[in-house]
N, C-alpha and C positions, 0 to 999 in steps of 0.2 A: 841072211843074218848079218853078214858083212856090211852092208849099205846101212843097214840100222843100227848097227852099232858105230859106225862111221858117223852115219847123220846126230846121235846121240853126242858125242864127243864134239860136233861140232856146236851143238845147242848149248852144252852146257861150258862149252870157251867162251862163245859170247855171253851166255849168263853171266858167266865171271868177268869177265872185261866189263860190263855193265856195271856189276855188282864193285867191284873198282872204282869205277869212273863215281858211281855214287857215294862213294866213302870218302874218295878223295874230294868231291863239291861237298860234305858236310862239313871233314875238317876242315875246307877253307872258310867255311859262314861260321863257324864257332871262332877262328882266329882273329876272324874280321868282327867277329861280335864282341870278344873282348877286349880287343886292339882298341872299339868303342868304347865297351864301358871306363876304359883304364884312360881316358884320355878325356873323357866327359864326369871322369870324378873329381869332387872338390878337394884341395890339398887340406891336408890333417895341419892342428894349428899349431902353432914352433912360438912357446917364448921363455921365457927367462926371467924369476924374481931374482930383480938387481938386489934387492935389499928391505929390511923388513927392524925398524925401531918403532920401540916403545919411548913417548914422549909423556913426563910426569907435571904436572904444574900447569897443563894448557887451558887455555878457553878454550870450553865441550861445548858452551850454550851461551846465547844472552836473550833477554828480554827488553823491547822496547817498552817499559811503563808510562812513559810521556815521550813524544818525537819532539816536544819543544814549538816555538813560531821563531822565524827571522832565520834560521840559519844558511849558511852558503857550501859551497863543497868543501871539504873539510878532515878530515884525517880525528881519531880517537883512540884512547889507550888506555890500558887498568889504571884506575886513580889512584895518585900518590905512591909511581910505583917505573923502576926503573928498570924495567922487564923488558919482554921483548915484541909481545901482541902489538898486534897495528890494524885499524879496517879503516878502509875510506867510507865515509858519508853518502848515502842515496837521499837524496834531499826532491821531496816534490809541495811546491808552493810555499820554500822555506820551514816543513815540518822534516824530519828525519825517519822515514818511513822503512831504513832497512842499514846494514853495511855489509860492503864488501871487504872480506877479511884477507889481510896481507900476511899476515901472520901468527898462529895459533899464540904463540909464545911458550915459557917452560917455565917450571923450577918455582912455578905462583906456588904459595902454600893454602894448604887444604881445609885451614881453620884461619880466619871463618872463609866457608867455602862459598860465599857470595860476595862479590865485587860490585863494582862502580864502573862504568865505564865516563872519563872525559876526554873535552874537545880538547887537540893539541895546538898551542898556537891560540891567535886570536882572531874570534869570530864572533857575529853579531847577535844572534840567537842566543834565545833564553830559553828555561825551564830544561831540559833535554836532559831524561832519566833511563838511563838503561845499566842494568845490573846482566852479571856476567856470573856462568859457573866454572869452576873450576874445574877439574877432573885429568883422567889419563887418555892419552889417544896413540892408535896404532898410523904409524905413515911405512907405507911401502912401492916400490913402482916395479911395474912389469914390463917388460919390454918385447915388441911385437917382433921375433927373428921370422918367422916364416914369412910367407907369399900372398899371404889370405886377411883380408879386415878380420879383425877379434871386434863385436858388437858384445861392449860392457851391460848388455840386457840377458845374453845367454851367457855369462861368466860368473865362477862363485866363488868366495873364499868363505872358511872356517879357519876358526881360532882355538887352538887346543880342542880339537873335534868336538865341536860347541855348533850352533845351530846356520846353516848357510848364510851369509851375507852378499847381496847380490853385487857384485862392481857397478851398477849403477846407482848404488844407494848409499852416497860415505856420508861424511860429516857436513854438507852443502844441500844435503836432500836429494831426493830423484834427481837423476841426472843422466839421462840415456846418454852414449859416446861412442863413437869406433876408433879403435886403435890400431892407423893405419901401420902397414909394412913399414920396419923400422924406428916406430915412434915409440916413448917411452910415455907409459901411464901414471901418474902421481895417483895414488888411493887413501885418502883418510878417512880414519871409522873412529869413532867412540866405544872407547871395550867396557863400560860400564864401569869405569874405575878400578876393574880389574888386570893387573900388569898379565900381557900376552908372553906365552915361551915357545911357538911354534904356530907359526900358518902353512895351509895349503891353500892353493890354488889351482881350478876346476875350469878349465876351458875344451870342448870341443872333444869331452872325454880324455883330452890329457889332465893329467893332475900331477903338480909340484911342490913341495914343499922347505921350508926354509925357517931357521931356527930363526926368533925375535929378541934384538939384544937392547 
């Protein structure tokens, strides 16, 4: 009875030393597996609305009605009007086929709420009709603080919890972006002549928000 209950005692130290040795290899693949995961995760996104105005009086819209023949590059501005809008001329075969806008402008009044745009300066082009609308627009810029691109395709503001607006869709049309580490993002939208008192903004499941003055 002695030798078996000896040899028992000896079975079941090694079972336990075993039984040890196995707990201690498991916890070490669980530490080393999330030593992995935490080190193969994407960093959560970090930014910051600098700032968030409502602009009243600006060009929302224009229309090219006529692009005109003969013109050269060229600069234009609301007609008969000492404001502050400005777009350069996209000129293809001397017709006026677009512009690039320098500056929305403010403070245009609302009636009547269709404009003129002319050429600034003199240029050789005739006919060249494009009317402009008036309206209210939101400018705000976000600034990238963390480590990780912001891709303005999965990024979204709202306006007084009003319906999503994508960051890649302001006041220029579609416009997919990244907004490298560190970089600050200009966003203009048209609020449908409605003056904004509050946005948020929706990156990467963070969400921030910021009073519009």
């Amino acid at each position: 009875m002695g030798s078996v209950a000896v040899g028992a005692m000896v079975v079941g130290t090694s079972l336990l030393v075993v039984f040890a040795l196995a707990m201690a290899t498991l916890e070490s693949q669980v530490d080393d597996s999330i030593a992995q995961i935490e080190a193969t995760a994407e960093p959560i996104a970090q930014f910051t609305i600098e700032n968030a105005n409502n602009v009243d009086g600006a060009v929302v819209s224009f229309t090219i009605n006529n692009g005109g023949t003969g013109y050269s590059a060229g600069q234009v501005e609301v007609n008969g009007s000492a404001g502050s809008f400005l777009a350069n001329l996209q000129i293809s075969g001397g017709t006026v086929i677009g512009l690039d806008v320098l500056n929305y402008g403010s403070s245009y009044l609302y009636t009547p709420s269709l404009y003129y745009l002319e050429v600034v300066g003199p240029n050789t082009g005739t006919n060249l009709n494009i009317s402009a609308t008036i309206g209210k627009l939101v400018f705000t810029n976000i600034t990238n603080e963390g480590s990780t691109d912001i891709v303005t395709d999965f990024s979204w503001l709202f306006t007084d919890g009003g319906a999503p607006i994508n960051l890649s869709s302001g006041i220029d049309g579609y416009s997919p972006n990244t907004i490298f580490p560190g970089e600050t993002f200009e966003f203009i939208y048209d609020n449908a002549n409605v003056t904004a008192t509050r946005i948020a903004v929706t990156i990467d499941g963070q969400t921030k928000a910021t009073r519009v003055v």
